[in-house]
C-alpha positions, 0 to 999 in steps of 0.5 A, a space after each residue: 500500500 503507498 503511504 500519503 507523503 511517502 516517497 515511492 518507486 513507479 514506472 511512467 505509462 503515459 504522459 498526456 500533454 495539456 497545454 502548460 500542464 501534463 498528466 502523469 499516469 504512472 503504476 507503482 505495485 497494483 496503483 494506477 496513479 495520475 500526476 498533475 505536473 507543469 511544465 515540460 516534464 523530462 520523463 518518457 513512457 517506461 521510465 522507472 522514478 521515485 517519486 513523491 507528494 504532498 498528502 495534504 494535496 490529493 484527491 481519492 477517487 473509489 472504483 466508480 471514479 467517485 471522489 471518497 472524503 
């Protein structure tokens, strides 16, 4: 399970460009986690990082894509 606001190993899968912002969808274990991220990021599909997050900054959504409070 990922902890909020600890840092985590994920390989990139997709990057959406957005204009001045890009998604980040990137799988760490069995999670499918989407980034929103600005600027021009330097990473491509496949690349393995650490990464990291503000807790205090996410949303969580349930399997019918339901934002869970």
């Amino acid at each position: 399970m990922l902890d909020a606001g600890q840092p985590f190993e994920g390989q990139v899968e997709l990057i959406e460009p957005l204009g001045s912002q890009h998604l980040l969808w990137l799988r760490s274990c069995e999670h499918l986690i989407c980034a929103v991220l600005p600027g021009q990021p330097v990473l491509q599909a496949g690349d393995r990082q650490h990464f990291g997050f503000d807790a205090r900054r996410l949303h969580w959504f349930d399997a019918e894509g339901l934002r869970v409070e």
